[in-house]
C-alpha positions as CSV (number, residue, x, y, z in Angstrom):
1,X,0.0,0.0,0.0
2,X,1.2,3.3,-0.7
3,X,1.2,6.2,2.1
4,X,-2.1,7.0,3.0
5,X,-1.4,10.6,2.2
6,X,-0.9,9.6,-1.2
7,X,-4.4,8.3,-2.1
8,X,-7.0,9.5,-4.0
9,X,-9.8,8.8,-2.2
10,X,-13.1,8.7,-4.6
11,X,-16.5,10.1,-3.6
12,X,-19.2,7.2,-4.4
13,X,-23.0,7.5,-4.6
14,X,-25.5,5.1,-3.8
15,X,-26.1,3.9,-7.1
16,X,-25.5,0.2,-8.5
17,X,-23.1,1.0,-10.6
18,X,-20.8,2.9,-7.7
19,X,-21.3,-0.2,-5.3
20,X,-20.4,-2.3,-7.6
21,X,-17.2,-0.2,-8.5
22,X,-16.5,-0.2,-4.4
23,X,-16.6,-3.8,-4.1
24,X,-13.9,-4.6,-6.6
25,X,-11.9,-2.4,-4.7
26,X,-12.3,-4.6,-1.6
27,X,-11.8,-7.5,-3.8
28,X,-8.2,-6.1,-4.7
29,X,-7.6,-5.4,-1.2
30,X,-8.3,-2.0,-0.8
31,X,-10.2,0.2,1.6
32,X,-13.8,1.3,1.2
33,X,-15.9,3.8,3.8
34,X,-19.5,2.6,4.1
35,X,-22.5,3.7,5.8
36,X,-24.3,1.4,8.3
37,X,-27.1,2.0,10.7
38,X,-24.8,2.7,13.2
39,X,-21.7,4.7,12.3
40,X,-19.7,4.8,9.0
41,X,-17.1,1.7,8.9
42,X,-13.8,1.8,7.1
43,X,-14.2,-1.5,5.1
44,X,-11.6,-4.0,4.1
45,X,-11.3,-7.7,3.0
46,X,-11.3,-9.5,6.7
47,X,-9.4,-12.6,5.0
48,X,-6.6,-10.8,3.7
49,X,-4.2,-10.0,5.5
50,X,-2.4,-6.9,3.0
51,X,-5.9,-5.5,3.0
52,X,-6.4,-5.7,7.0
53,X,-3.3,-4.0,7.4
54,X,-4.6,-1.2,5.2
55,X,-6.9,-0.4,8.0
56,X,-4.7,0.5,10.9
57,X,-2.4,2.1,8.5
58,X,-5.2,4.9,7.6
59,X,-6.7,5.2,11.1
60,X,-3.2,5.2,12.8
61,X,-4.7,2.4,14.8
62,X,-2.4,0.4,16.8
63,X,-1.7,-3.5,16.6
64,X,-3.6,-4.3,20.0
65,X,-6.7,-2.7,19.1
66,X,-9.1,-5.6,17.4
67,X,-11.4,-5.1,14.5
68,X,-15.2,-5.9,13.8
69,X,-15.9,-8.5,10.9
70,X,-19.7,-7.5,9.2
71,X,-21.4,-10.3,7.4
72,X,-24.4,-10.5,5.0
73,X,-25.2,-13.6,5.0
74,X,-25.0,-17.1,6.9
75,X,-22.2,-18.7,4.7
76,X,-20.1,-15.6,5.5
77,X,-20.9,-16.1,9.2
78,X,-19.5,-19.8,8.8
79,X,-16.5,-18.8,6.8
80,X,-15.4,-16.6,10.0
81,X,-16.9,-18.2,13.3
82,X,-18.0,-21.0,15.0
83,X,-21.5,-21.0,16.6
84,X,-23.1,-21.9,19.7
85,X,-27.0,-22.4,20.7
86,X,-27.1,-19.3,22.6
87,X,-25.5,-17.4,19.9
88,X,-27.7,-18.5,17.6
89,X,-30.9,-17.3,19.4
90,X,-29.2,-13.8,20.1
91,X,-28.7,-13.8,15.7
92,X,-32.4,-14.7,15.3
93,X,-33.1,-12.1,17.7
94,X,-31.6,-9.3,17.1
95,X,-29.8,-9.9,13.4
96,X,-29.4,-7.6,11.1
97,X,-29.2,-5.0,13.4
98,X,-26.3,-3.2,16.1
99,X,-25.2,-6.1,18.0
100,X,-21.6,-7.6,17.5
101,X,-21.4,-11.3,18.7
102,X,-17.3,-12.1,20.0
103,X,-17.6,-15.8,18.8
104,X,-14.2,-18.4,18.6
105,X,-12.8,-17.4,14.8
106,X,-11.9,-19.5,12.2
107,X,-8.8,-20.5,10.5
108,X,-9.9,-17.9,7.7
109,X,-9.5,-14.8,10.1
110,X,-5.9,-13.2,10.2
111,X,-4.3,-12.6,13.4
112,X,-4.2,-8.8,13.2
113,X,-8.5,-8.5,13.1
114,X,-8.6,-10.1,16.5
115,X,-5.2,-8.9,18.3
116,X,-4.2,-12.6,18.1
117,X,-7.0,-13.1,20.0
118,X,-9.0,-16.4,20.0
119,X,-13.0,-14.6,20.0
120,X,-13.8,-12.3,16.4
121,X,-16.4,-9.9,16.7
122,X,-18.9,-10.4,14.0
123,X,-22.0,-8.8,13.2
124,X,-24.7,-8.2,10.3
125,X,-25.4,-4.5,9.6
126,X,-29.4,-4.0,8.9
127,X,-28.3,-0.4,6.7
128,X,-29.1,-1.4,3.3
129,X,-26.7,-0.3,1.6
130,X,-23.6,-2.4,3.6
131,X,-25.6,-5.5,3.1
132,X,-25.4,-4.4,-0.6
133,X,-22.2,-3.9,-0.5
134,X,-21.1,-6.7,1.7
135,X,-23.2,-9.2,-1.0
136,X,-21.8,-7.6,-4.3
137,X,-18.2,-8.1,-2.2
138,X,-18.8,-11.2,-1.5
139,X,-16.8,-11.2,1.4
140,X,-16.4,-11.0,4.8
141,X,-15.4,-6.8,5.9
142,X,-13.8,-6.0,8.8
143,X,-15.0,-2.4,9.4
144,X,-13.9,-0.3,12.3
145,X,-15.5,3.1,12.8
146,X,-14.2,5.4,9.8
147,X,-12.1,7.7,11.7
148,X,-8.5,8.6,13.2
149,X,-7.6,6.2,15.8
150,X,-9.2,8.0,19.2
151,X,-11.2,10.8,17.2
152,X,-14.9,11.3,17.2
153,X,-16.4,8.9,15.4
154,X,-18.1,9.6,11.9
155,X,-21.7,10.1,11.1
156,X,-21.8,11.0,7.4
157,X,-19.8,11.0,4.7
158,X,-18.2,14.4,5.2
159,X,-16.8,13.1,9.1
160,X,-15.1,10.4,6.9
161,X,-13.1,12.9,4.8
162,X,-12.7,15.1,7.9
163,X,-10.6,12.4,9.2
164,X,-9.7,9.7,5.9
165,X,-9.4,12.0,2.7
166,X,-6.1,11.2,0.7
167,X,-5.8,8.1,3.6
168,X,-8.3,5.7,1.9
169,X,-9.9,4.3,-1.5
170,X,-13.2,5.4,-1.6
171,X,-16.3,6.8,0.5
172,X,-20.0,5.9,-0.3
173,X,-21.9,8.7,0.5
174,X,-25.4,7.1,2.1
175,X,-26.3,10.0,4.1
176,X,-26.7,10.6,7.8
177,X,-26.3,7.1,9.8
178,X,-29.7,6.5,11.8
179,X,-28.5,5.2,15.4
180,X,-25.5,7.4,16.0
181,X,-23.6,5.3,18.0
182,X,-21.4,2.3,17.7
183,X,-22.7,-1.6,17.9
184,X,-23.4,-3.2,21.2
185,X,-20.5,-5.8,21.6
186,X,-21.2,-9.0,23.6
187,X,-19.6,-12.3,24.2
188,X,-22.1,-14.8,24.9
189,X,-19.6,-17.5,25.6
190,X,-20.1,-17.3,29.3
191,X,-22.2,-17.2,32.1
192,X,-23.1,-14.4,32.8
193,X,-22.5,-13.0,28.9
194,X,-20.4,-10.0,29.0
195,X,-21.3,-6.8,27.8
196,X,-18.2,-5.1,26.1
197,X,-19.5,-2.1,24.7
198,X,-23.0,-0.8,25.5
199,X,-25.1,0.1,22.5
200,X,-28.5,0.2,21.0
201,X,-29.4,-3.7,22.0
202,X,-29.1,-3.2,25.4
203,X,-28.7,-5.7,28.4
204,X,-32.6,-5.5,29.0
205,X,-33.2,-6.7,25.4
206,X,-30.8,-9.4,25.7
207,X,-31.0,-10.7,28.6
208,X,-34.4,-12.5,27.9
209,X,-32.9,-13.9,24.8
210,X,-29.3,-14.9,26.2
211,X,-29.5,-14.7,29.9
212,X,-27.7,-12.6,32.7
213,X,-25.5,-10.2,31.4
214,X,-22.6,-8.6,33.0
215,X,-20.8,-5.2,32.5
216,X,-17.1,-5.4,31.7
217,X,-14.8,-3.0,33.9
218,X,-11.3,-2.1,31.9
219,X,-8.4,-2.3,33.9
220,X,-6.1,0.3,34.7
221,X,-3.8,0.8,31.8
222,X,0.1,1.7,33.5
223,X,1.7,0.3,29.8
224,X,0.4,0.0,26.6
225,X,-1.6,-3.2,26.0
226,X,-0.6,-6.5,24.3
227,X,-3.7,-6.8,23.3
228,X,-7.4,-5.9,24.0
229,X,-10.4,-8.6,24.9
230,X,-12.5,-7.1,22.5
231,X,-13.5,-4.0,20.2
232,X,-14.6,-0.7,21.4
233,X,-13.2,-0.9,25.3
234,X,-10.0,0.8,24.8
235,X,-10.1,3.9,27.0
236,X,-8.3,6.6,24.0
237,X,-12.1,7.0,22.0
238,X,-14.2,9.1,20.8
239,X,-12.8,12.1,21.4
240,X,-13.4,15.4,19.8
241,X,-10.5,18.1,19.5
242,X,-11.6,20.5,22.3
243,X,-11.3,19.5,26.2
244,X,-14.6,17.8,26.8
245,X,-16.1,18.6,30.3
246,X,-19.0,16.7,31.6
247,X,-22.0,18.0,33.3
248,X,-24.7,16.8,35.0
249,X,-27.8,18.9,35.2
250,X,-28.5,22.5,34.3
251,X,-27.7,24.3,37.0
252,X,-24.2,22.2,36.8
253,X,-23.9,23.5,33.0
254,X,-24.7,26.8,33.7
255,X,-21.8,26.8,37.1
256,X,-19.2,25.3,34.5
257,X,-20.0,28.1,31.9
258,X,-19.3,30.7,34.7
259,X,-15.5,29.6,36.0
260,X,-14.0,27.4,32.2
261,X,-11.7,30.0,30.6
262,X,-11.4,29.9,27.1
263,X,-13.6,29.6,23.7
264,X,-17.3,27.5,25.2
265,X,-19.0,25.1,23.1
266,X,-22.1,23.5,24.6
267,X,-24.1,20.8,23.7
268,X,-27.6,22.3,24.7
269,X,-30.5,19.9,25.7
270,X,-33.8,21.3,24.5
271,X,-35.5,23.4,27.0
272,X,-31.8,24.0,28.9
273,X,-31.2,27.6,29.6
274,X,-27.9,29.4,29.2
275,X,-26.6,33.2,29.4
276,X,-26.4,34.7,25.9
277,X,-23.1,35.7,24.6
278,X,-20.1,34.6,23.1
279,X,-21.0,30.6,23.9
280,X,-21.1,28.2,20.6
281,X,-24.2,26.1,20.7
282,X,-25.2,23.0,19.1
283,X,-28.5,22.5,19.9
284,X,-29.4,18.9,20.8
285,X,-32.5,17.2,21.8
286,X,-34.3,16.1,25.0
287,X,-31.9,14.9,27.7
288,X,-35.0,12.3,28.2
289,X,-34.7,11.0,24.8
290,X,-31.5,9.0,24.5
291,X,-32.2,7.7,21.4
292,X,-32.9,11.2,19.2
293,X,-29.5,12.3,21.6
294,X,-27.7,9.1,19.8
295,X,-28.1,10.5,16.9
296,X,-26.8,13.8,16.7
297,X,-24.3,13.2,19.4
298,X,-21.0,12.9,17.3
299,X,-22.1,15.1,14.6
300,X,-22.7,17.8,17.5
301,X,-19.1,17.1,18.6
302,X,-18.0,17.5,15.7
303,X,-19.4,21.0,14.5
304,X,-18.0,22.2,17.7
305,X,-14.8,21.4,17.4
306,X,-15.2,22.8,13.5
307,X,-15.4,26.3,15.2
308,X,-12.9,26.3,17.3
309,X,-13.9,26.2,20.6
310,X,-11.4,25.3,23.1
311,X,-13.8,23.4,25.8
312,X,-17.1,21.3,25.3
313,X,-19.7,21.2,28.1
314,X,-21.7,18.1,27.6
315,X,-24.4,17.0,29.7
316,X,-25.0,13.2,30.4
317,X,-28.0,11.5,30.2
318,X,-29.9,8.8,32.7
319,X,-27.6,5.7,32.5
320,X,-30.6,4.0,30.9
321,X,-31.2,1.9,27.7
322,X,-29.3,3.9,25.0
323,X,-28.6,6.5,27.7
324,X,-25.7,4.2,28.8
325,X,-24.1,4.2,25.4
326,X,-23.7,8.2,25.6
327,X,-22.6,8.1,28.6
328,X,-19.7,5.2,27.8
329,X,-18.7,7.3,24.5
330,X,-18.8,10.6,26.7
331,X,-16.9,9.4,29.3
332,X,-13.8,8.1,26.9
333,X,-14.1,10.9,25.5
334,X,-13.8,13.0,28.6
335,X,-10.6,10.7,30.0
336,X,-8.8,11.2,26.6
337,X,-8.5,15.6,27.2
C-alpha cells in the first residue's frame, strides 16, 4: 500500500453501478468507507491479511486494538466463526441489526483483526446499503468506525473525509447514519454474557434472549496493551479536539459556563437555559430521549470542534437503555483531554 497521504480517495454515490465499483476495490484489497445503521465503517477484505493491514495504516490504529468482521449472509458467518445455541438465538433475535457477537474465529480470520485473540467480533449490519455492499463483495469486511484512531467517530460521509481523505480508496456517501452510535459488543460464551460495549441492544433486550449479562470493567492501563479482549473498550475514543467537560444537570452547565476559561462550546438539551453571549451552541435534543440524543451526538461534537472552541460542556444523560451508550462514548471521551 502506498502512504495513506498519497491516495485519492473517490466520492461514491449510492447507485449500483458505484457499489459495484466499491466492491472490486475490496476484492483487490483496498479500503472502502460505508454507511451502516450505526456509524460509518472503514471497510476491508477480513481474510486478507495486506488488505487488514490497510486499516490501521489509515486510522493510525495500533496493533492491539481488534477489529469488527460484518457479514451479510449465513455462509459468511461460517466462513469466519463458530456457533453456539445461545448465539444463535441472540442472531435470530436481534440480526441484522447493532449487535456484534465475539464468537471463537476460524482458520480464515488473520491474526491482526482479533489482536491474536481467540474470540472475532462479528456482526450483520441491517443499513441497506452495507448489506449491498457486503453481498456484491462477497466477502467478509472487517470495518472499524471510519475515523482517526481515538477521534470522534463519523456520522456521514463528510466526518469520513474530515478524518480519511487522501488516507483511503473510496467513501459511499449514504447519508446521515440513523442510530448514531457504535454496535453493542457481547460475548455470549459465558455465564453471565459480557457486555463489552454498551449500545442500541441493550442488556434489558438481551437478557431474555441470552441470559444474565454482565458489565465489563477495563483495567487500569500503566503500559500499553498487548492486546485488547474485544472491540470498542479501549479507553483513548471518541474524542473530539476541544477539552470535553461533563455536566450533569442544568444548573451544573450553567456553574461550569461561569469559571472554564477559554472559547465555550455546549451541547444544549432542548428546553436547557444558558446566558447569551459569546458561547457556541449545538442544539441537541431532550436529555429524556436517549435515542434522538444518539443520533446527533458525534455530529454535534464534531461542529463544535469545527469552530474552534477550546472546551465542550456536555451534559449526560440517565444511565438507561441507550442512555448508557452516551454516557460510555462521553466518558472516553472526557478521559482522553
Amino acid at each position: 500500500m502506498s502512504r495513506p497521504d498519497e491516495h485519492t480517495t473517490l466520492r461514491l454515490s449510492t447507485s449500483p453501478q458505484d457499489i459495484a465499483r466499491a466492491a472490486e476495490i475490496l476484492r483487490n484489497g483496498g479500503t472502502v468507507a460505508f454507511p451502516t445503521e450505526t456509524v460509518y465503517g472503514l471497510g476491508a477484505n477480513a481474510l486478507d491479511p495486506n488488505a487488514v493491514a490497510n486499516i490501521f495504516l489509515a486510522k493510525d490504529r495500533p496493533h492491539w486494538d481488534p477489529l469488527i468482521v460484518h457479514v451479510s449472509n449465513r455462509a459468511m458467518l461460517d466462513e469466519v466463526a463458530t456457533v453456539s445455541e445461545r448465539a444463535e438465538r441472540l442472531i435470530k433475535a436481534f440480526w441484522p441489526g447493532p449487535l456484534t457477537l465475539l464468537l471463537p474465529r476460524t482458520e480464515k480470520i488473520p491474526d491482526a483483526v482479533t489482536a491474536n485473540r481467540p474470540l472475532v467480533g462479528v456482526r450483520m449490519p441491517a443499513h441497506p446499503l452495507a448489506h449491498a455492499l457486503l453481498e456484491a463483495t462477497g466477502l467478509p469486511l472487517a470495518a472499524p468506525s471510519a475515523n482517526r484512531f481515538g477521534h470522534t467517530s463519523p456520522t456521514t460521509a463528510a466526518h469520513v473525509l474530515q478524518d480519511l481523505d487522501h488516507r483511503i480508496d473510496a467513501v459511499i456517501d449514504g447519508g446521515a447514519t440513523s442510530v448514531g452510535v457504535e454496535s453493542t459488543v457481547l460475548d455470549p460464551n459465558p455465564s453471565p454474557m459480557i457486555l463489552y460495549r454498551p449500545g442500541a441492544i441493550t442488556p434489558a433486550m438481551l437478557e431474555p434472549i441470552g441470559g444474565p449479562v454482565t458489565t465489563y470493567t477495563a483495567p487500569q492501563q500503566t503500559t500499553t496493551p498487548q492486546s485488547l479482549p474485544s472491540p470498542g473498550v479501549g479507553i483513548r475514543h471518541y474524542a473530539p479536539r476541544a477539552h470535553l467537560i461533563l455536566v450533569d444537570s442544568e444548573a451544573d452547565l450553567n456553574s461550569h459556563l461561569a469559571t472554564t476559561e477559554g472559547r465555550i462550546g455546549v451541547m444544549l438539551p432542548s428546553g436547557w437555559i444558558i446566558p447569551t453571549g459569546h458561547t457556541e451552541v449545538f442544539p441537541w435534543s431532550s436529555i429524556e430521549d436517549p435515542t434522538t440524543l444518539a443520533q446527533t451526538l458525534f455530529a454535534g461534537l464534531r461542529d463544535l470542534d469545527a469552530r474552534g472552541v477550546t472546551a465542550i460542556l456536555c451534559p449526560l444523560p440517565k444511565p438507561e437503555g441507550l442512555g448508557l451508550a452516551i454516557r460510555d462514548r462521553l466518558k472516553k471521551a472526557a478521559k482522553t483531554n
